[in-house]
MIGUFI-553460 format. One line per field, with one value per atom (N, C-alpha, C, CB): residue number from 1; residue in three letters; atom name; x, y, z. Coordinates in Angstrom, 1 decimal, m for minus. Glycine has a CB too. Layout:
resi (NUM;...)
resn (ALA;...)
name (CA;...)
px (X;...)
py (Y;...)
pz (Z;...)
This chain:
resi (1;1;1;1;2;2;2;2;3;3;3;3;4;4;4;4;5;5;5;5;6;6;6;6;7;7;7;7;8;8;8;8;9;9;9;9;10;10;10;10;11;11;11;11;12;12;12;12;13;13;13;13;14;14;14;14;15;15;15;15;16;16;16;16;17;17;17;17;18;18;18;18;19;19;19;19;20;20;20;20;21;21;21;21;22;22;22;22;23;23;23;23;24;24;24;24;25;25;25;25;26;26;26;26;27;27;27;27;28;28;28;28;29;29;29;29;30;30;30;30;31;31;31;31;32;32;32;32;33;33;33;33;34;34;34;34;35;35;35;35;36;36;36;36;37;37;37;37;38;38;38;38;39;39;39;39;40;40;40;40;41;41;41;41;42;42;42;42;43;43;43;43;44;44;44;44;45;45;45;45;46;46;46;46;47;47;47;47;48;48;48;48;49;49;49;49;50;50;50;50;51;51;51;51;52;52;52;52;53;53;53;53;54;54;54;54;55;55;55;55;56;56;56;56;57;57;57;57;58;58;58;58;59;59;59;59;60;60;60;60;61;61;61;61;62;62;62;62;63;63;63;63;64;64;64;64;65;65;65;65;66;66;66;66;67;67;67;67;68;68;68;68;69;69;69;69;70;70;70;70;71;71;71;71;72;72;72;72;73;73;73;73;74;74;74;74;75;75;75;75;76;76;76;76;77;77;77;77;78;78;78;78;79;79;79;79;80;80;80;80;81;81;81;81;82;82;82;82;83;83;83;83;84;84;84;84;85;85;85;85;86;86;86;86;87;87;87;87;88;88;88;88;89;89;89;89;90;90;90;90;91;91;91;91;92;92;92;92;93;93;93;93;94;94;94;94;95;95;95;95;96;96;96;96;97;97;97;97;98;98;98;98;99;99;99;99;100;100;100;100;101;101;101;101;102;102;102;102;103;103;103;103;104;104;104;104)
resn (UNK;UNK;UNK;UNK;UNK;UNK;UNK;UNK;UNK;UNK;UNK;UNK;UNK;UNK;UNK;UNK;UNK;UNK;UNK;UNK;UNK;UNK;UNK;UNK;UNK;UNK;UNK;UNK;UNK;UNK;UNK;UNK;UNK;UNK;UNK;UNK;UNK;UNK;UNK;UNK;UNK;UNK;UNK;UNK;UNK;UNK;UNK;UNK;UNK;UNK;UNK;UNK;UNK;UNK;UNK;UNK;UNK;UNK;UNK;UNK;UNK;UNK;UNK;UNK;UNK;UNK;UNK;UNK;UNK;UNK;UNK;UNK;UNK;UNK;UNK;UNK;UNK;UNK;UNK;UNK;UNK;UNK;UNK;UNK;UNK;UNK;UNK;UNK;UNK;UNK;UNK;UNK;UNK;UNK;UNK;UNK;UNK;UNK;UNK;UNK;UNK;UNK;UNK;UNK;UNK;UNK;UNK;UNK;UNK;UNK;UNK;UNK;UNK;UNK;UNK;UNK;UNK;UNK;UNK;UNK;UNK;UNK;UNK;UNK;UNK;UNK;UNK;UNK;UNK;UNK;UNK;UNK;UNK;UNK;UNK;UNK;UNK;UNK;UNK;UNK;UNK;UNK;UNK;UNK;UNK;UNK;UNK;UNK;UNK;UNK;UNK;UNK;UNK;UNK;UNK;UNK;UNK;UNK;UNK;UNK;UNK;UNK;UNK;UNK;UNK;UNK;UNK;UNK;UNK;UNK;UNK;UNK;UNK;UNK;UNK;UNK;UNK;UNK;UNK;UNK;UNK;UNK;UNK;UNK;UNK;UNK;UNK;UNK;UNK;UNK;UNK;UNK;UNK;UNK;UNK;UNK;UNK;UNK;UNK;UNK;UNK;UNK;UNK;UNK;UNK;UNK;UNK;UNK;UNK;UNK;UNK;UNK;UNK;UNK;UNK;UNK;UNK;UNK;UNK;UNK;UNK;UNK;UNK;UNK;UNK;UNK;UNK;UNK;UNK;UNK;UNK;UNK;UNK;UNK;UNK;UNK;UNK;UNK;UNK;UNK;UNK;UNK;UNK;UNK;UNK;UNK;UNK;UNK;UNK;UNK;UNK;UNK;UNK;UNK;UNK;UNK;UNK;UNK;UNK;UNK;UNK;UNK;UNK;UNK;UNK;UNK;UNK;UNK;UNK;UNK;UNK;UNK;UNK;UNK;UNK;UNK;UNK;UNK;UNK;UNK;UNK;UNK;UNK;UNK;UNK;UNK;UNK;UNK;UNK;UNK;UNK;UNK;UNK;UNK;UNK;UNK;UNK;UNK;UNK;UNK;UNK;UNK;UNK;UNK;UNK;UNK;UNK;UNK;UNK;UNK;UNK;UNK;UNK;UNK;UNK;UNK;UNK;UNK;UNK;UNK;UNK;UNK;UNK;UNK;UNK;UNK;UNK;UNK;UNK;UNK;UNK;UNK;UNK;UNK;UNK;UNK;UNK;UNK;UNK;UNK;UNK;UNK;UNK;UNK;UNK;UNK;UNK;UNK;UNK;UNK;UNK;UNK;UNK;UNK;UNK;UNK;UNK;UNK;UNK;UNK;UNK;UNK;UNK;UNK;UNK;UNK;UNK;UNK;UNK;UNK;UNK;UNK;UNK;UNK;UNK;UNK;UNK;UNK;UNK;UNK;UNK;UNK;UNK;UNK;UNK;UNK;UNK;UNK;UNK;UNK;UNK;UNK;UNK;UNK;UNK;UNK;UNK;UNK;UNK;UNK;UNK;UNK;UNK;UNK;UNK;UNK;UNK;UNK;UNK;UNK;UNK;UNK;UNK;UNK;UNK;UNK)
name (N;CA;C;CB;N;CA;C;CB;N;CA;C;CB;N;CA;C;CB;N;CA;C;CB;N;CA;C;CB;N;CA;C;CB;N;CA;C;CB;N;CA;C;CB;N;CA;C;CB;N;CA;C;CB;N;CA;C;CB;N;CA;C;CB;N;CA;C;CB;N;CA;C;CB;N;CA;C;CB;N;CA;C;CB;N;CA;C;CB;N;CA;C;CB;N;CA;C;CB;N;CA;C;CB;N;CA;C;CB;N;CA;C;CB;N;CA;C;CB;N;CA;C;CB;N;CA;C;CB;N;CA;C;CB;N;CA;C;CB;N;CA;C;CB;N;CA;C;CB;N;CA;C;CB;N;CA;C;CB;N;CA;C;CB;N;CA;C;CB;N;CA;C;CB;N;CA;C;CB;N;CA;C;CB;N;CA;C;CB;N;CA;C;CB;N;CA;C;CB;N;CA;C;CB;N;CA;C;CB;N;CA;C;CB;N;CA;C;CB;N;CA;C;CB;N;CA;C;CB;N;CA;C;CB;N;CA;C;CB;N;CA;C;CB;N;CA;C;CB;N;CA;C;CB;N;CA;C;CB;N;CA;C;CB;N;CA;C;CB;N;CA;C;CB;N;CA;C;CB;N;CA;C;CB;N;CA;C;CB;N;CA;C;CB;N;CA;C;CB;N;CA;C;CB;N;CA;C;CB;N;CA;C;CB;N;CA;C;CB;N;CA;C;CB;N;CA;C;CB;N;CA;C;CB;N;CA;C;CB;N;CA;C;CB;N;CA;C;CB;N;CA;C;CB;N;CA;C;CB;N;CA;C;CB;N;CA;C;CB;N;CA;C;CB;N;CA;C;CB;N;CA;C;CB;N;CA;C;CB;N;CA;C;CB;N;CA;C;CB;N;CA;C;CB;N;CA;C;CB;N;CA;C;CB;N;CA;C;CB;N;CA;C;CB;N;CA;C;CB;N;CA;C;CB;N;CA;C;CB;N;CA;C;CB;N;CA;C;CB;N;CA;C;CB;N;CA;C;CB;N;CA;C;CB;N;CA;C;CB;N;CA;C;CB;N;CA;C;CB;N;CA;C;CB;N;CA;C;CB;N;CA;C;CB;N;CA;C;CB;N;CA;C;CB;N;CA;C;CB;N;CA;C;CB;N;CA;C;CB)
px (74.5;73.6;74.4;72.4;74.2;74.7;74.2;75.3;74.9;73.9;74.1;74.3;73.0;73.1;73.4;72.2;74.9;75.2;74.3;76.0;74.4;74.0;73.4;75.1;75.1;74.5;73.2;76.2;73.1;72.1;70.4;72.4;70.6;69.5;69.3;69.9;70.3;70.0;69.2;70.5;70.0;69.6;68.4;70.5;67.7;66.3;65.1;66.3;65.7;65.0;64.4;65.8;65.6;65.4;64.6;66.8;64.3;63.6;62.4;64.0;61.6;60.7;60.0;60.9;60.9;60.4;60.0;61.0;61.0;60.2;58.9;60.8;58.5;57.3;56.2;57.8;56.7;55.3;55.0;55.8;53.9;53.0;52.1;53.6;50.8;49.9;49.3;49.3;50.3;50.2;51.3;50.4;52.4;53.7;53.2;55.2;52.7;52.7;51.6;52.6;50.3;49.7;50.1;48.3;50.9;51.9;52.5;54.1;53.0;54.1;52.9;54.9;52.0;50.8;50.3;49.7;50.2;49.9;51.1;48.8;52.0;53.1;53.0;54.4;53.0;53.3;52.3;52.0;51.4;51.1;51.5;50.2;52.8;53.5;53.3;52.6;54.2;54.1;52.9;54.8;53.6;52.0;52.3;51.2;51.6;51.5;51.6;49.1;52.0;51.3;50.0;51.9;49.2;47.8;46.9;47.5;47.2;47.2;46.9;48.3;48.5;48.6;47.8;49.9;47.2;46.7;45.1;47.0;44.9;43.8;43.0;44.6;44.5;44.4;44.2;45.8;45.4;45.6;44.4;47.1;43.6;42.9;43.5;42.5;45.1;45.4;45.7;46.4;46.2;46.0;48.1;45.3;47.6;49.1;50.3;48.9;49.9;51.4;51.2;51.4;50.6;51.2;51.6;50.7;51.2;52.1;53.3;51.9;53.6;54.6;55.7;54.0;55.2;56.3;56.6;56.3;55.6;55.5;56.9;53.0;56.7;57.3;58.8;56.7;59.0;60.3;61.2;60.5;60.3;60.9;61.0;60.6;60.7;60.9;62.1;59.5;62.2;62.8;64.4;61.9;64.2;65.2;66.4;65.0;65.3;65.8;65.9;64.4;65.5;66.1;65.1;67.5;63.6;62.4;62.3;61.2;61.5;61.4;62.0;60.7;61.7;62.2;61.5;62.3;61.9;60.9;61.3;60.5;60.6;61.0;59.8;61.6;60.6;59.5;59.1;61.1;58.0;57.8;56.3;57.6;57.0;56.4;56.3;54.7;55.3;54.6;54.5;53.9;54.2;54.1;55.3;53.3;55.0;56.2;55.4;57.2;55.9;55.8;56.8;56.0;55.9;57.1;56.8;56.6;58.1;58.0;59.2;57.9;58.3;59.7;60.7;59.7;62.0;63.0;64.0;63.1;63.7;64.5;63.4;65.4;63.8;62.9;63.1;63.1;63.5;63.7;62.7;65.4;62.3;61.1;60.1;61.3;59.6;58.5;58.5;58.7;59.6;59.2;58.6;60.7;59.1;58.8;56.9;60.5;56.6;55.3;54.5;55.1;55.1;54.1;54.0;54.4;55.0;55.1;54.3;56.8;54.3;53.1;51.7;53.3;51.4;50.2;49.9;50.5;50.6;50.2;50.0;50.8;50.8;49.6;48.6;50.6;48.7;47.5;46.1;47.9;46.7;45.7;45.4;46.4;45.7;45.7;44.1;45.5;43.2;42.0;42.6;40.6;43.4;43.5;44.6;44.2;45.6;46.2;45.8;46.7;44.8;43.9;43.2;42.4;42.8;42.1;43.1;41.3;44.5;44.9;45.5;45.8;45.5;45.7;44.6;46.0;43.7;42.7;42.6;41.4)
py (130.2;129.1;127.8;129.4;127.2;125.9;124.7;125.2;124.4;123.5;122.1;123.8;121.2;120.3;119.5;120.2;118.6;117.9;116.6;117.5;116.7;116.1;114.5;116.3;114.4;112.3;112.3;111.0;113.7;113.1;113.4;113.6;114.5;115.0;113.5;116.4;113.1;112.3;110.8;112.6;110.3;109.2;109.6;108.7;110.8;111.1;110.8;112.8;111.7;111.6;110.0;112.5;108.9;107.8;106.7;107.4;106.8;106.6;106.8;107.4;108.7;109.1;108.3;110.5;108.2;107.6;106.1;107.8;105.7;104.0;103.6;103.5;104.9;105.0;105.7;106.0;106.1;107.4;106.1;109.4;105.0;104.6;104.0;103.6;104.2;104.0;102.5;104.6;101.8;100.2;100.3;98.8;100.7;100.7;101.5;101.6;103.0;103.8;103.1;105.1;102.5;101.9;100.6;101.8;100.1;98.6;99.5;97.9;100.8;101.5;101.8;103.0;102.7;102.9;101.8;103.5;100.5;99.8;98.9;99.1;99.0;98.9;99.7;98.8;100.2;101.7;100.5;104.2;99.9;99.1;98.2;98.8;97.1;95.7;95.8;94.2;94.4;93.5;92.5;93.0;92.4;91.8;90.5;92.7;90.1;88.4;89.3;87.2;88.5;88.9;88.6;87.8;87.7;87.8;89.0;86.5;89.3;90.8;91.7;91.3;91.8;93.5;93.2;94.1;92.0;91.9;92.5;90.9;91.8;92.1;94.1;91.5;94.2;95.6;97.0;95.8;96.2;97.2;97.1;97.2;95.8;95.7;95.1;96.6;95.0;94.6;93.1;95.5;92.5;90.9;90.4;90.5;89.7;88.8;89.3;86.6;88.9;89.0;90.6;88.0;91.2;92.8;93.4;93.5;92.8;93.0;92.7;92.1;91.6;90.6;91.7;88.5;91.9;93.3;94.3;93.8;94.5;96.0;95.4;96.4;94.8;94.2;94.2;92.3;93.4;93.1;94.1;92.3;96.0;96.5;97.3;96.9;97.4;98.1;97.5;97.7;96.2;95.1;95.3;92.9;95.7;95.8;97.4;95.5;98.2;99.6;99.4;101.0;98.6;98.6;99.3;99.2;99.6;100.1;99.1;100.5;98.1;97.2;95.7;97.3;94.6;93.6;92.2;93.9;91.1;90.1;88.6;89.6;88.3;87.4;86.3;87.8;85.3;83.5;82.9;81.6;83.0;82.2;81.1;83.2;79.8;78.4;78.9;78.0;78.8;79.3;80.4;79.4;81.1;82.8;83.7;83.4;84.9;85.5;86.8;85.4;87.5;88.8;90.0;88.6;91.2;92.0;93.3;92.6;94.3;95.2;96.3;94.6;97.6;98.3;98.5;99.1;98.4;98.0;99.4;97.5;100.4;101.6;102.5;102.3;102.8;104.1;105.1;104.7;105.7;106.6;106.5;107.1;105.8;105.3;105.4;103.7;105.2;105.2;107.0;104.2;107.3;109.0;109.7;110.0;109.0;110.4;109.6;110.7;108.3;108.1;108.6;107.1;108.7;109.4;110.9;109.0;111.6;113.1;113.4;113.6;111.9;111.9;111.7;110.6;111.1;110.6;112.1;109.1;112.9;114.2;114.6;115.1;114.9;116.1;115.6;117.4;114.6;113.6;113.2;112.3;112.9;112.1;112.8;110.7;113.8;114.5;114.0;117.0;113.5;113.3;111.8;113.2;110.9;109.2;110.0;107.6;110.8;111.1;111.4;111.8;111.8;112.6;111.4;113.9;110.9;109.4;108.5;108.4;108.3;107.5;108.2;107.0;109.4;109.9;109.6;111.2;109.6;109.7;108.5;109.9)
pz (185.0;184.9;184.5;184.0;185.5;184.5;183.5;185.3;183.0;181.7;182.0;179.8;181.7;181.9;180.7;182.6;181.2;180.4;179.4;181.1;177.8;176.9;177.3;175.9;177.8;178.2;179.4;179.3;180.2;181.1;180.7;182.5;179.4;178.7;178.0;177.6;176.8;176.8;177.4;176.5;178.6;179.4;179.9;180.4;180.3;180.8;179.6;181.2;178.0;177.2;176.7;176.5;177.4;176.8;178.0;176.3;178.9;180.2;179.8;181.5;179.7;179.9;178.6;180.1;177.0;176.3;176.8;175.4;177.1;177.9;178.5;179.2;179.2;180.4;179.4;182.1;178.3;177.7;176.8;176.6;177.2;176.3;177.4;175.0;177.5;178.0;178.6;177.2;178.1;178.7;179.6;177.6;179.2;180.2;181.5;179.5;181.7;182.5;183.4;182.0;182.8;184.1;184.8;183.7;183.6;184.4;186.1;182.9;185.8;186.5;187.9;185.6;187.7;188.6;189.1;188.2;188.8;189.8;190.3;189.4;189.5;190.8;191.5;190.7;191.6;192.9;194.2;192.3;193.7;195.0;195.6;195.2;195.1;195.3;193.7;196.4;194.1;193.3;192.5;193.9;191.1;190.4;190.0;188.8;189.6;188.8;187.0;189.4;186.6;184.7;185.0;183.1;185.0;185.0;186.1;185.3;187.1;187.7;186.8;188.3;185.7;185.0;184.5;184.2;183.4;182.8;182.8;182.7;183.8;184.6;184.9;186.1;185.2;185.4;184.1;186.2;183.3;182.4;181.2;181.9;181.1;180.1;179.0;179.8;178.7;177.5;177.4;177.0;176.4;176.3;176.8;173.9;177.2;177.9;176.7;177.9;175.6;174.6;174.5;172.8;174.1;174.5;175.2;174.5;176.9;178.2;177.9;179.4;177.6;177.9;176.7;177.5;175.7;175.2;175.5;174.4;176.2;177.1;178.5;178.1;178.8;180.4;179.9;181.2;178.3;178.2;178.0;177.4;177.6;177.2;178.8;175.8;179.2;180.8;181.4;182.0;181.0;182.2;181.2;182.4;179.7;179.5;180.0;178.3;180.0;180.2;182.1;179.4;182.8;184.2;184.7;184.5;184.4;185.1;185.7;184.5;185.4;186.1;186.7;185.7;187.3;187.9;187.7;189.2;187.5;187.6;188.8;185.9;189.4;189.9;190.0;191.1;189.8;189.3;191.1;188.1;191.0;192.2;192.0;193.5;191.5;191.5;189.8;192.6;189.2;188.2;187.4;188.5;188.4;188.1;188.1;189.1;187.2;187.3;187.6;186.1;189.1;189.6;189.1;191.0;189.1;188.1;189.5;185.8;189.6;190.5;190.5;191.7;190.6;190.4;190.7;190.4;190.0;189.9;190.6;188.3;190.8;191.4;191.9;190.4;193.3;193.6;192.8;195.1;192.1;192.2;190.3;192.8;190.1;188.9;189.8;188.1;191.4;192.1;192.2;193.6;192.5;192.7;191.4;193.0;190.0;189.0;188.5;187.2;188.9;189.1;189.9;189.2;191.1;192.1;191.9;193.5;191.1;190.7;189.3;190.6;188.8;187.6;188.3;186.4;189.2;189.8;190.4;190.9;190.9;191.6;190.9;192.4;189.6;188.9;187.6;188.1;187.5;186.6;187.0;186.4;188.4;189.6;190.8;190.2;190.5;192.3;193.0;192.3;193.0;193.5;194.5;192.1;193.2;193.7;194.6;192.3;194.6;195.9;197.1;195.8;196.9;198.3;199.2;197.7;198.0;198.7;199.4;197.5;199.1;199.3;201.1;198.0;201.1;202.3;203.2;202.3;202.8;203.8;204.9;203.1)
């Protein structure tokens, strides 16, 4: 069997912690649809602008997410597929119902 090296236990262990708090992970679910405005997430997640806005800086520092300024606004979007796969592999077994719908 082979074992998986420490640094990548580690670097997983420090990701999954980034995404495990309940303002971060639904910032993540509704990216999964485009790109947002901050007033969007805001919108979405229920919580207040400066609590995003710490939530966003700590994603954007760990390389989840992306932001780009256009006029005004600043749009945020995920920053690596491969952060879209382990959301939509959370969304299957959290959400399996919003999956079915979205097939239909």
């Amino acid at each position: 069997m082979d074992t998986i090296p420490h640094d990548k236990i580690k670097r997983a262990s420090e990701g999954l912690r980034a995404i495990a708090h309940e303002v971060r992970l639904a910032v993540l679910c509704n990216l999964m649809h485009g790109p947002m405005c901050v007033q969007e997430l805001v919108s979405a997640t229920g919580t207040s602008q400066s609590n995003l806005s710490q939530h966003l800086t700590k994603m954007r520092m760990m390389g989840i997410v992306e932001n780009d300024k256009r006029g005004q606004q600043v749009f945020y979007h995920i920053a690596d597929p491969e952060w879209r796969e382990i959301i939509h592999a959370l969304k299957h077994l959290y959400c399996p119902e919003l999956c079915t719908q979205e097939q239909a």
